[in-house]
C-alpha positions as CSV (number, residue, x, y, z in Angstrom):
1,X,0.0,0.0,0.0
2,X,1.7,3.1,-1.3
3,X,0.9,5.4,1.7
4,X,2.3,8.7,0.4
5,X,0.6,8.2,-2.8
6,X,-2.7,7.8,-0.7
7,X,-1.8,11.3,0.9
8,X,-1.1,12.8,-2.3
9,X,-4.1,12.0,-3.8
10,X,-5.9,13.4,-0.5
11,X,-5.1,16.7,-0.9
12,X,-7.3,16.7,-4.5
13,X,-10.0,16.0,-2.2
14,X,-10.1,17.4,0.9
15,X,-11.8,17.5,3.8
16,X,-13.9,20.2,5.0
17,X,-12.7,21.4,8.1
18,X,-14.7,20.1,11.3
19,X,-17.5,17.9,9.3
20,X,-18.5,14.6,10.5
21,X,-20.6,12.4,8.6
22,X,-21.3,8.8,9.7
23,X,-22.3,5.7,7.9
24,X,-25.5,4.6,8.3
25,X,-27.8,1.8,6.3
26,X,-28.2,4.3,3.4
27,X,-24.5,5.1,3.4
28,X,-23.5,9.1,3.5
29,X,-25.6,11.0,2.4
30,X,-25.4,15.4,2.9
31,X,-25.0,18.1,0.4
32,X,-23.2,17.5,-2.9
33,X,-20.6,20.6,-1.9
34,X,-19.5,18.5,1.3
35,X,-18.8,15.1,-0.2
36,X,-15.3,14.7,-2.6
37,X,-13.4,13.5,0.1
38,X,-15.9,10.6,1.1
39,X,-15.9,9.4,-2.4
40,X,-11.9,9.6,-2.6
41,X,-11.7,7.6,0.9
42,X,-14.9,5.0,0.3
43,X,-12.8,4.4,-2.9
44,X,-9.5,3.2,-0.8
45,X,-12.4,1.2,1.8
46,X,-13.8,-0.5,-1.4
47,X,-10.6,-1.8,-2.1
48,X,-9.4,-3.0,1.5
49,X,-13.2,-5.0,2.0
50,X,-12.3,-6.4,-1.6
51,X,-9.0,-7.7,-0.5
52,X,-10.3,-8.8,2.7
53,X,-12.8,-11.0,1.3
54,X,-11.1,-11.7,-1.7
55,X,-14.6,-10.8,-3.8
56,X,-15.7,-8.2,-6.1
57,X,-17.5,-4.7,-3.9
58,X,-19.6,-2.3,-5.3
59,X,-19.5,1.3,-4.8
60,X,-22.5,3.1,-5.5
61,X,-22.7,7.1,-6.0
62,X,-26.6,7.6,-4.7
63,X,-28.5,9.8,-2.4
64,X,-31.8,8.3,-3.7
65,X,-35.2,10.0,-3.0
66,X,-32.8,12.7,-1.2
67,X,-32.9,16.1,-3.1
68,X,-31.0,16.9,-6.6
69,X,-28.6,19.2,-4.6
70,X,-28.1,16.2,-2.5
71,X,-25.7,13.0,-3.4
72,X,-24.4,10.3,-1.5
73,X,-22.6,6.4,-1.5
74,X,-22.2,3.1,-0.2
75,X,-20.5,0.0,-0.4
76,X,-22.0,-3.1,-1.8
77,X,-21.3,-6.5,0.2
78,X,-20.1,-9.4,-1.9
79,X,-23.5,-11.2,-2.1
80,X,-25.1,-7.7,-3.0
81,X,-25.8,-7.1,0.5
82,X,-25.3,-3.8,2.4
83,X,-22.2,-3.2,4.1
84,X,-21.3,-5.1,7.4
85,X,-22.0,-3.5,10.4
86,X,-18.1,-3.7,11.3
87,X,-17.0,-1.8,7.9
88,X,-19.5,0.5,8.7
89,X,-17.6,1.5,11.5
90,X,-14.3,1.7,9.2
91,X,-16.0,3.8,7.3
92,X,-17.5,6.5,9.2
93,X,-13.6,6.5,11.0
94,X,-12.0,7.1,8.0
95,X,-14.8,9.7,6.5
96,X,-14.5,11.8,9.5
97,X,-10.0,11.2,10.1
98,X,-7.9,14.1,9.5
99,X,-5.7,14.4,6.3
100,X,-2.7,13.9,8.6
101,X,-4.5,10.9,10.2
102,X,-5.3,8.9,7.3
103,X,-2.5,7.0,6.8
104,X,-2.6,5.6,10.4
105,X,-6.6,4.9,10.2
106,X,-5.9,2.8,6.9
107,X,-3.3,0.8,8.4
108,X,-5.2,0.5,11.7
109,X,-8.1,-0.9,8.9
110,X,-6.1,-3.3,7.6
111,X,-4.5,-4.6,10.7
112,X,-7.6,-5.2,12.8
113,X,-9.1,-6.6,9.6
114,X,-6.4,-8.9,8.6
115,X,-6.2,-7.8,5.1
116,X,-3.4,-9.2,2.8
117,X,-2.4,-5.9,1.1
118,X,-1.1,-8.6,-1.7
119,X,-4.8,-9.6,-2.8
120,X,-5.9,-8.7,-5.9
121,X,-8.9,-6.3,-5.7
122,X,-11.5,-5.6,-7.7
123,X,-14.4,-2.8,-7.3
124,X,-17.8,-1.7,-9.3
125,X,-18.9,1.3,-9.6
126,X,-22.2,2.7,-10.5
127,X,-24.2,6.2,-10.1
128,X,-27.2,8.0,-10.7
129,X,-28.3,10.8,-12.5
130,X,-27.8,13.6,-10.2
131,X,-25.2,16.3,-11.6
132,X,-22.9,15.9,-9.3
133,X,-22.3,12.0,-9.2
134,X,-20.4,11.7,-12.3
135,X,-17.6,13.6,-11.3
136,X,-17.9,11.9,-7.7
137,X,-17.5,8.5,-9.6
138,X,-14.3,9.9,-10.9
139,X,-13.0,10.5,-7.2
140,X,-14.1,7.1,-6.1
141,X,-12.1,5.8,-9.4
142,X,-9.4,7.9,-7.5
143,X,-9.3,6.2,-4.9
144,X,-9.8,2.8,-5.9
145,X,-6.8,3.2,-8.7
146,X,-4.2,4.9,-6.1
147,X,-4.5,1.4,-4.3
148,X,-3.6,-0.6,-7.6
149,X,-7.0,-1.9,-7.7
150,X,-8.5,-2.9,-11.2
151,X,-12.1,-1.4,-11.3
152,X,-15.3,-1.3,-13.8
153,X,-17.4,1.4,-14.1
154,X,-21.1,0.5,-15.3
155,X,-22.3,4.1,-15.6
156,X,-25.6,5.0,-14.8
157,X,-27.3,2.4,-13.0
158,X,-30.2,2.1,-10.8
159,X,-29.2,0.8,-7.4
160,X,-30.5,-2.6,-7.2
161,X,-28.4,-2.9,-10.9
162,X,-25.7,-2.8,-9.3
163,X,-26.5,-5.0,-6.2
164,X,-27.3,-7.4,-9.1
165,X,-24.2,-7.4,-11.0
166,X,-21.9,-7.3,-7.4
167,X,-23.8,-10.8,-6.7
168,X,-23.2,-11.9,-10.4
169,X,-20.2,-11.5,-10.4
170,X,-19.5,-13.1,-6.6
171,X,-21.7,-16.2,-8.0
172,X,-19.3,-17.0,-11.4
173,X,-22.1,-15.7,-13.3
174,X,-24.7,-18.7,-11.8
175,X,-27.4,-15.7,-10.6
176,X,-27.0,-14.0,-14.2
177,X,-25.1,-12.4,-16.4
178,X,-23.2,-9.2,-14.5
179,X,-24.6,-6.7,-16.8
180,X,-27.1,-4.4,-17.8
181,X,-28.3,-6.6,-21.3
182,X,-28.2,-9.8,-18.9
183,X,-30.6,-7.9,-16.2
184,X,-33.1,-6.7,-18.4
185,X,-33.1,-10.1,-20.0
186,X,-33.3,-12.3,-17.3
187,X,-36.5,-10.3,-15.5
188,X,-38.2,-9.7,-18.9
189,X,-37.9,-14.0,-20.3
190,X,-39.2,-14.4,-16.6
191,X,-41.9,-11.8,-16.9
192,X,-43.2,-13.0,-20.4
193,X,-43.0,-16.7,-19.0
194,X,-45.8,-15.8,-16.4
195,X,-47.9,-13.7,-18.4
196,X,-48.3,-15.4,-21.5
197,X,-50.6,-18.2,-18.2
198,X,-53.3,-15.7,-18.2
199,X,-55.8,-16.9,-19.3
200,X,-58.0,-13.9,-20.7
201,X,-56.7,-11.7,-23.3
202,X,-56.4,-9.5,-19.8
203,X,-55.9,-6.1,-21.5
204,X,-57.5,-4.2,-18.5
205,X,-54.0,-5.5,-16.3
206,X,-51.8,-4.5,-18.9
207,X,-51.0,-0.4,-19.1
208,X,-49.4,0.8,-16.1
209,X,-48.3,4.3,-15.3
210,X,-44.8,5.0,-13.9
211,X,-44.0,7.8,-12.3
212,X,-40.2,7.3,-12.3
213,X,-39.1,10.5,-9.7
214,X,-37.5,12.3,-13.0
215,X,-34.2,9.8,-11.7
216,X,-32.1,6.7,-12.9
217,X,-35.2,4.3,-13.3
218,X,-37.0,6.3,-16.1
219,X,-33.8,5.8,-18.5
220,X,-33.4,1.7,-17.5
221,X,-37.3,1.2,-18.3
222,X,-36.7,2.9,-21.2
223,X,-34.3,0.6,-22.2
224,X,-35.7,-2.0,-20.8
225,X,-39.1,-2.1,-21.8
226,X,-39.2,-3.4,-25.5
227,X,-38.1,-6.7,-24.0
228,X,-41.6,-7.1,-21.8
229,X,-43.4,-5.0,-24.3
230,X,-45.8,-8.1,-25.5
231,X,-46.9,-8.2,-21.3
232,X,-47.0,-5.3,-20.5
233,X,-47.7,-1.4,-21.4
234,X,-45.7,1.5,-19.6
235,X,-46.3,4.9,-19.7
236,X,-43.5,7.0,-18.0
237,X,-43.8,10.3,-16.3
238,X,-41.2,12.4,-14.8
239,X,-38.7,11.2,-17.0
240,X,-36.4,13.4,-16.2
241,X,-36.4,15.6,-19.4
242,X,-38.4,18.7,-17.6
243,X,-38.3,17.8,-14.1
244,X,-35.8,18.1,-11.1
245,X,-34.9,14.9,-9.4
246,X,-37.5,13.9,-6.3
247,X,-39.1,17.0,-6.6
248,X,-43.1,17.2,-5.9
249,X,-42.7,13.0,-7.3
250,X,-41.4,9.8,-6.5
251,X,-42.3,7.0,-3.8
252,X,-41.4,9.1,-0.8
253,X,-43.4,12.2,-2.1
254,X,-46.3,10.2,-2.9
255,X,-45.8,8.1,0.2
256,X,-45.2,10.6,3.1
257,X,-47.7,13.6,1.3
258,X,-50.3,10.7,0.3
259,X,-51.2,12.2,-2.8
260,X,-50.4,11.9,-6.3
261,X,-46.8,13.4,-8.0
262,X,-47.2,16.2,-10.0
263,X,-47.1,15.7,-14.2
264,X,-49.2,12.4,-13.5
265,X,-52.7,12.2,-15.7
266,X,-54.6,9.9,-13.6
267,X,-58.0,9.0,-14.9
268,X,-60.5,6.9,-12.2
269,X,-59.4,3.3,-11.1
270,X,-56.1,3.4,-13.6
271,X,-53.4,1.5,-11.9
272,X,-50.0,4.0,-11.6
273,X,-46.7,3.5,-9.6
274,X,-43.9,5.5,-8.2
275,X,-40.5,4.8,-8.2
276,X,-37.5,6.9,-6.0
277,X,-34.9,8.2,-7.6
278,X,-32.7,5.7,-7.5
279,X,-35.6,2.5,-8.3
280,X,-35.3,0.7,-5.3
281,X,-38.4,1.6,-3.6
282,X,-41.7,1.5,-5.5
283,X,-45.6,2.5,-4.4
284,X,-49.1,1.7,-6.0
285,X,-51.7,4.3,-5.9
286,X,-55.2,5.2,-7.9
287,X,-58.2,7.2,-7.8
288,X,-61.3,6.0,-7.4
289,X,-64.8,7.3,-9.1
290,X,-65.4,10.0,-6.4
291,X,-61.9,11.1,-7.2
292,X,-60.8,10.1,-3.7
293,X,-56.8,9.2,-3.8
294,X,-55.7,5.1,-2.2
295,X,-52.2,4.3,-1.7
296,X,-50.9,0.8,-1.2
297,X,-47.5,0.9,0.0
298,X,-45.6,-1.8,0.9
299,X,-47.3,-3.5,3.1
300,X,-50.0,-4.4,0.7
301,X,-47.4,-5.3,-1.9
302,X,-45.5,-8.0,0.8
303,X,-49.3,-9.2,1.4
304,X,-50.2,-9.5,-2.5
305,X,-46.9,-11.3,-2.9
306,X,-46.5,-13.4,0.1
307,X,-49.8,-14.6,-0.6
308,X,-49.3,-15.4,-4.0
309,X,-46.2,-17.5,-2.8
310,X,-48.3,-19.3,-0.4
311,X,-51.1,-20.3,-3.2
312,X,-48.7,-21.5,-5.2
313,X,-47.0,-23.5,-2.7
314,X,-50.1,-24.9,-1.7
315,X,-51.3,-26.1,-5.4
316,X,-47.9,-27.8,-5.9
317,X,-47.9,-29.7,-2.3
318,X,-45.1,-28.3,-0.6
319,X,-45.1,-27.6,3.0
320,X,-41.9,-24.7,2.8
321,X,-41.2,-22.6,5.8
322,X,-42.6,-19.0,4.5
323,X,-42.1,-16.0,6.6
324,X,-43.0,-11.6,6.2
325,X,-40.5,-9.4,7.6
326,X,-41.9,-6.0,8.5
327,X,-41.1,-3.4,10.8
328,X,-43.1,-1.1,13.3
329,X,-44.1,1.3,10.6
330,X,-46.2,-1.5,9.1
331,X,-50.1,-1.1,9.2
332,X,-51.4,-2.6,12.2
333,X,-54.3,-4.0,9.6
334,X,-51.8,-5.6,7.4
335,X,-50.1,-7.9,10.3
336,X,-53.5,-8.9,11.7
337,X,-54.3,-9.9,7.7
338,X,-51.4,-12.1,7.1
339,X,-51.6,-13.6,10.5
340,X,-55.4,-14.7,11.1
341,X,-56.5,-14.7,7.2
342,X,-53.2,-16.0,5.1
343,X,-51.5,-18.0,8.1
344,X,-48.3,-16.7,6.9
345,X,-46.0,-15.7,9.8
346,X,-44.6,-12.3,10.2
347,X,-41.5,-11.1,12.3
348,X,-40.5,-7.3,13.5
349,X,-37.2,-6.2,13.3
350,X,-35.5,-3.1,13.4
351,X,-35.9,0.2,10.9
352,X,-33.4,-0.2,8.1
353,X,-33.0,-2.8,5.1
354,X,-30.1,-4.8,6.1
355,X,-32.0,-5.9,9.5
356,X,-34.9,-6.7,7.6
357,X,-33.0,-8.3,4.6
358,X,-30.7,-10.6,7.3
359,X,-34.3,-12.0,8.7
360,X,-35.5,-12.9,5.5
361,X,-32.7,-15.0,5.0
362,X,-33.9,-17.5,8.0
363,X,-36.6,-18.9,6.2
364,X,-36.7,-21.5,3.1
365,X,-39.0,-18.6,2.0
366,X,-38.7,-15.0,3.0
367,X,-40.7,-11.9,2.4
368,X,-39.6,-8.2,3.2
369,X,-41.1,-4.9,2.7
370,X,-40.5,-1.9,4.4
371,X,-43.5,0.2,4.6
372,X,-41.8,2.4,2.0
373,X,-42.0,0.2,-0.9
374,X,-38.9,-1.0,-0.4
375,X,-38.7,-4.9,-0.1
376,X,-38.0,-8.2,-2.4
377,X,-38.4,-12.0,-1.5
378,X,-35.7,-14.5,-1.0
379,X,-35.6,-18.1,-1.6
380,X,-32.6,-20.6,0.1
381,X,-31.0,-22.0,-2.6
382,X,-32.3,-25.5,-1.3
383,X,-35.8,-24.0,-2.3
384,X,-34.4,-22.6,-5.9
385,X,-32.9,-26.3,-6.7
386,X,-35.8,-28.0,-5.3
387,X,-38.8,-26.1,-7.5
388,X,-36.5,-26.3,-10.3
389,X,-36.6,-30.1,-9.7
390,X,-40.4,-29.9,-9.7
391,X,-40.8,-28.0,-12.3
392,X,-39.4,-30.7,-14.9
393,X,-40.9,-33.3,-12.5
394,X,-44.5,-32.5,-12.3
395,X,-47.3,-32.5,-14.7
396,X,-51.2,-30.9,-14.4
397,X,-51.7,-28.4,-12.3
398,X,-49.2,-28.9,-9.8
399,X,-46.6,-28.7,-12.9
400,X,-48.1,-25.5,-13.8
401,X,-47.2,-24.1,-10.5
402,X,-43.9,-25.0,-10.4
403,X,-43.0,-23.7,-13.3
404,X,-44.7,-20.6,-12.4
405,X,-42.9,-20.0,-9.4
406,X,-39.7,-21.2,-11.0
407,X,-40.5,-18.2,-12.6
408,X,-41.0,-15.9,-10.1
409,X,-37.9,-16.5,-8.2
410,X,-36.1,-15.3,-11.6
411,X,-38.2,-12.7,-11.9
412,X,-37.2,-11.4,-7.8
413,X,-33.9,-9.5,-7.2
414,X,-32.7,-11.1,-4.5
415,X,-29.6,-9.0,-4.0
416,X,-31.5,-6.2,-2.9
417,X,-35.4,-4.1,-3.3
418,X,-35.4,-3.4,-6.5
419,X,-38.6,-0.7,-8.0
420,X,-38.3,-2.8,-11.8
421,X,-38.3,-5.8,-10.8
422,X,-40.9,-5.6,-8.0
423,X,-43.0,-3.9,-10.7
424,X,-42.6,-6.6,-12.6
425,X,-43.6,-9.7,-10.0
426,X,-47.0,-7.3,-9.3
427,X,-48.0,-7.0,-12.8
428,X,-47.2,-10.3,-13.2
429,X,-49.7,-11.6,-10.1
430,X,-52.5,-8.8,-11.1
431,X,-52.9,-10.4,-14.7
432,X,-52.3,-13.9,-13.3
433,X,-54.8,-13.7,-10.5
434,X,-57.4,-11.5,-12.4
435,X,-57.1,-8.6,-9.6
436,X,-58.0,-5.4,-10.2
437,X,-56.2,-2.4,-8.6
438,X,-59.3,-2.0,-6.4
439,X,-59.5,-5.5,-5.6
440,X,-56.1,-5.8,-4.5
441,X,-56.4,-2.5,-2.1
442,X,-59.5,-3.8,-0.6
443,X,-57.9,-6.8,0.9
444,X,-57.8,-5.2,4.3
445,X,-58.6,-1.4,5.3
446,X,-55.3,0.3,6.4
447,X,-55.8,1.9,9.6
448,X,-55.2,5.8,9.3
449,X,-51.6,7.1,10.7
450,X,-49.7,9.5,11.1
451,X,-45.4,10.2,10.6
452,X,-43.9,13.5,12.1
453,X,-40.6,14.1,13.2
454,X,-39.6,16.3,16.1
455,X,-36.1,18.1,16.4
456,X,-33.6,17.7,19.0
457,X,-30.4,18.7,20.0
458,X,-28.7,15.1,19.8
459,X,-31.1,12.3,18.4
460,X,-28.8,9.5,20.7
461,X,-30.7,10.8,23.7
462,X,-33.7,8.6,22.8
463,X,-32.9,4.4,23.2
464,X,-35.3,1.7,22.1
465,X,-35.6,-1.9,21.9
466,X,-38.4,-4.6,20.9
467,X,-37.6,-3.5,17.1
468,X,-37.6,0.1,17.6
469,X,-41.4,-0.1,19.7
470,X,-40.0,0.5,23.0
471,X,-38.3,3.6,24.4
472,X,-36.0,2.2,27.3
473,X,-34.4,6.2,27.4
474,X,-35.3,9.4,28.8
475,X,-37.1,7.7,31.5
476,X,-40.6,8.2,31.6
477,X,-41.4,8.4,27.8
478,X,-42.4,4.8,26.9
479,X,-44.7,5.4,30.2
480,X,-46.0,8.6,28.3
481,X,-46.4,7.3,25.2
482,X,-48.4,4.3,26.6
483,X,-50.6,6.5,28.4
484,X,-51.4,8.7,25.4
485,X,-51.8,5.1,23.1
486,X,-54.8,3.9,25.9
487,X,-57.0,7.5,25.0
488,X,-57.7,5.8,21.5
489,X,-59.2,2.7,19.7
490,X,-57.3,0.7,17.3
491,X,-54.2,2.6,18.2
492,X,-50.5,2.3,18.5
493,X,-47.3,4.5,18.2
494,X,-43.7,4.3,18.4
495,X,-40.4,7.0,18.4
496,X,-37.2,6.3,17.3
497,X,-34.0,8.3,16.5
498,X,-33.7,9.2,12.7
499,X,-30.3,7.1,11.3
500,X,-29.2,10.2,9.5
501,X,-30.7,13.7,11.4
502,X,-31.3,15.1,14.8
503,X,-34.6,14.4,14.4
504,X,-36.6,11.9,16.2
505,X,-39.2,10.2,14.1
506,X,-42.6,10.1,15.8
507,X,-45.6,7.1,14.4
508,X,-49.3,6.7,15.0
509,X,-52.1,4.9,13.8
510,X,-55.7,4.7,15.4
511,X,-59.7,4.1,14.3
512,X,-59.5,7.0,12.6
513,X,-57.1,9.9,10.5
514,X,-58.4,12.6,13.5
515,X,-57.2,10.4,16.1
516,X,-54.4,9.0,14.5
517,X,-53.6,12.7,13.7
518,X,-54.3,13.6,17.5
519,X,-52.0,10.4,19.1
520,X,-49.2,11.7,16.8
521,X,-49.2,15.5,18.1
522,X,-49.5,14.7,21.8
523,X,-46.6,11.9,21.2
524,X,-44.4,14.1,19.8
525,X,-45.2,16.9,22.5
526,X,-44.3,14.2,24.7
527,X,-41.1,14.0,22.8
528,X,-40.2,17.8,22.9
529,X,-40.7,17.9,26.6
530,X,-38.3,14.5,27.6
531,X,-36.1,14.6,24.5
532,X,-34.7,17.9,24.6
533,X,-36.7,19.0,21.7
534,X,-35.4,22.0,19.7
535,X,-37.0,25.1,18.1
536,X,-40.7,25.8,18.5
537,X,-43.1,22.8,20.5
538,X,-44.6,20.8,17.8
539,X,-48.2,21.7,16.2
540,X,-50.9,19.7,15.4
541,X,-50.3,20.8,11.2
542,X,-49.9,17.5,9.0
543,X,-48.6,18.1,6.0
544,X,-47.2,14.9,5.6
């Protein structure tokens, strides 16, 4: 490791005086003008975790539904997976080390680490479309080269692309081909497979409006979409050639403000989606005759798939061990559904993707959505060789279903949520199943809630436990808060510590929006007062 060259190279990308950042599940993330020196040094991290476990890493150049002035980057585990909690650590300490402490925190790196600075390395990079990340690829390229590391750069590439082609390339090419022709092929042949089952000529499941957050995902389903054009019809809005980036559109805008993005024609009952700006979360939404706006987020999306999973399983005759990972944002009503209707276990963990991801991975079977659309399905490889099995064994029906969810297994990115491909499995069920939007959103009433967030001084004052649904610190909240949740029917509510602000994150859901709206305020007043709450006491105004 050619230390002084390291240094050199440092001083093209400085760091700001006094800024600390830390590495959380969505990597860094802060204001384009603040970020060259992360990308330099996540580019020198890429290529220690490389040479550690002797496996290709991706970097990604992201800040996702964050705002166009915003950008951002993480690492991407061998398997596709986010980073390990350890690295994480690694990475915030050498983010936030002074330019005459870098040499000594790479060396520490490598030394707790064990890494043989003779490995060969090799590192991915990909970005999105924000105007700042190409020339922040080029610093991570800095980085990665100044350590002798041989790198590819995809380009522009949704996120889950290029969790796809990390685990392509960590699997000798056994989950697919480790490029952008060889994901858009192996979705689509999977896609077409399924559809071309329905039965009716099914034109009513067929159009589908995308609102694609004017980000990365509009140019990919561009691209993408003459290979499942013969299943499906796509309309895309906020494309990206008038719009800025997340702005008044996208999953989180449509999500958090529950109403549609702007620059989307929605006529009554058509089917239309959202993706973030970097396609790895995705929503469903419509209007209904009276004009009234329904969202189904990703709770009804792990319900439509989980139980499509479970059909399937049951038609072929195998008793596998499925299982829905959610956490405490889910809808109250959506637990209760899967539980005491489908029979389909579900399990809480902790806010953030990796905790849910690493749960998922328990069961021969596993199901994960975050409330924000962002979630996929897993399958053990014992499952994957066994239905493959099946699927040349069997005949009929129970043939049929095999093959189908042969199918859909190829049709799921496993490495990682993924806003195409999800689209894709969804359409695919809709047409298969005969559902219409409605039908689909009227599986179970979501019970109204409410997200606000109240400021403090230092977020870390607040402690939880029982996946993020208990306070255990300042003393007397959780007593508060349970207080507050007895007043109303139906109801339930949680805080916990944002991951990337002093800001502590405030949920509620009861019989009703004005109560769900009430629980929330007087929560989050309880907050202010035992949290050290900052700026003017929360008022009851929700605007999303």
């Amino acid at each position: 490791m050619d230390l002084d060259a390291v240094t050199k190279h440092s001083t093209l990308h400085a760091k700001p005086n006094g800024l600390i950042l830390q590495y959380g599940t969505a990597g860094f993330r802060a204001n384009a003008e603040h970020l060259d020196h992360i990308m330099y040094r996540m580019g020198l991290l890429a290529v220690l975790r490389s040479k550690q476990t002797k496996s290709t890493i991706g970097v990604m150049v992201t800040a996702s539904h964050n705002p166009e002035e915003d950008n951002g980057v993480k690492l991407i585990d061998p398997l596709g997976e986010m980073l390990a909690p350890s690295w994480e650590e690694h990475a915030t300490c050498l983010a936030n080390a002074e330019e005459q402490d870098l040499q000594r925190v790479l060396v520490g790196i490598s030394e707790s680490e064990a890494v043989d600075l003779q490995q060969d390395a090799f590192v991915v990079i990909g970005r999105d479309t924000r105007p700042s990340s190409e020339k922040f690829s080029q610093s991570v390229i800095d980085g990665v080269t100044v350590l002798g590391s041989q790198f590819h750069d995809y380009g522009l590439l949704t996120t889950p692309q290029l969790h796809y082609m990390v685990y392509c390339r960590n699997t000798s090419g056994q989950y697919g081909k480790a490029t952008t022709e060889g994901y858009y092929q192996k979705l689509s042949k999977a896609f077409v497979a399924l559809t071309k089952q329905v039965s009716c000529s099914g034109d009513e499941y067929r159009s589908l409006k995308v609102d694609c957050a004017n980000g990365i995902g509009a140019l990919k389903l561009k691209e993408m979409q003459h290979y499942f054009s013969q299943g499906l019809s796509v309309q895309l809005y906020n494309d990206g050639t008038k719009g800025k980036l997340n702005h008044l559109c996208g999953a989180d805008f449509v999500k958090s403000h529950q109403k549609p993005p702007e620059g989307m024609e929605m006529k009554p009952n058509e089917r239309c989606c959202s993706f973030d700006g970097d396609a790895d979360r995705i929503v469903y939404y419509y209007r209904n005759e009276d004009g009234q706006f329904h969202l189904i987020d990703g709770d009804k999306i792990a319900t439509l798939i989980s139980s499509f999973l479970k059909e399937l399983l049951l038609e072929i005759g195998e008793n596998l061990n499925i299982g829905v990972v959610q956490t405490a944002y889910a809808n109250g009503s959506s637990t209760r559904y899967l539980e005491e209707v489908m029979k389909v276990p579900v399990y809480c963990t902790k806010t953030g993707v990796k905790h849910l991801h690493h749960k998922a991975q328990e069961f021969d079977i596993g199901v994960y959505f975050e409330a924000n659309g962002h979630g996929t399905a897993l399958f053990s490889k014992a499952v994957e060789m066994k239905i493959k099995q099946l699927a040349k064994e069997l005949e009929g029906d129970k043939g049929k279903a095999a093959k189908m969810l042969e199918n859909v297994i190829d049709l799921f990115n496993q490495a990682a949520g993924d806003a195409i491909s999800d689209m894709l499995v969804i359409e695919a069920i809709l047409a298969l199943k005969g559902l219409t939007v409605q039908q689909w959103d009227a599986l179970y009433m979501d019970l109204p809630n409410r997200q606000l967030k109240v400021k403090v001084a230092d977020r870390r004052v607040i402690s939880t436990t029982d996946a993020e649904r208990q306070v255990v610190t300042p003393p007397g909240l959780q007593e508060m808060i349970s207080d507050l949740v007895k007043k109303y029917k139906l109801s339930r509510a949680f805080v916990r510590p944002s991951g990337t602000e002093d800001v502590i994150r405030v949920y509620a859901e009861a019989d009703s929006q004005e109560n769900a709206d009430s629980l929330a305020h007087e929560v989050s007043l309880a907050v202010f007062q035992l949290a050290g709450g900052i700026g003017e006491r929360p008022t009851p105004s929700f605007c999303g």
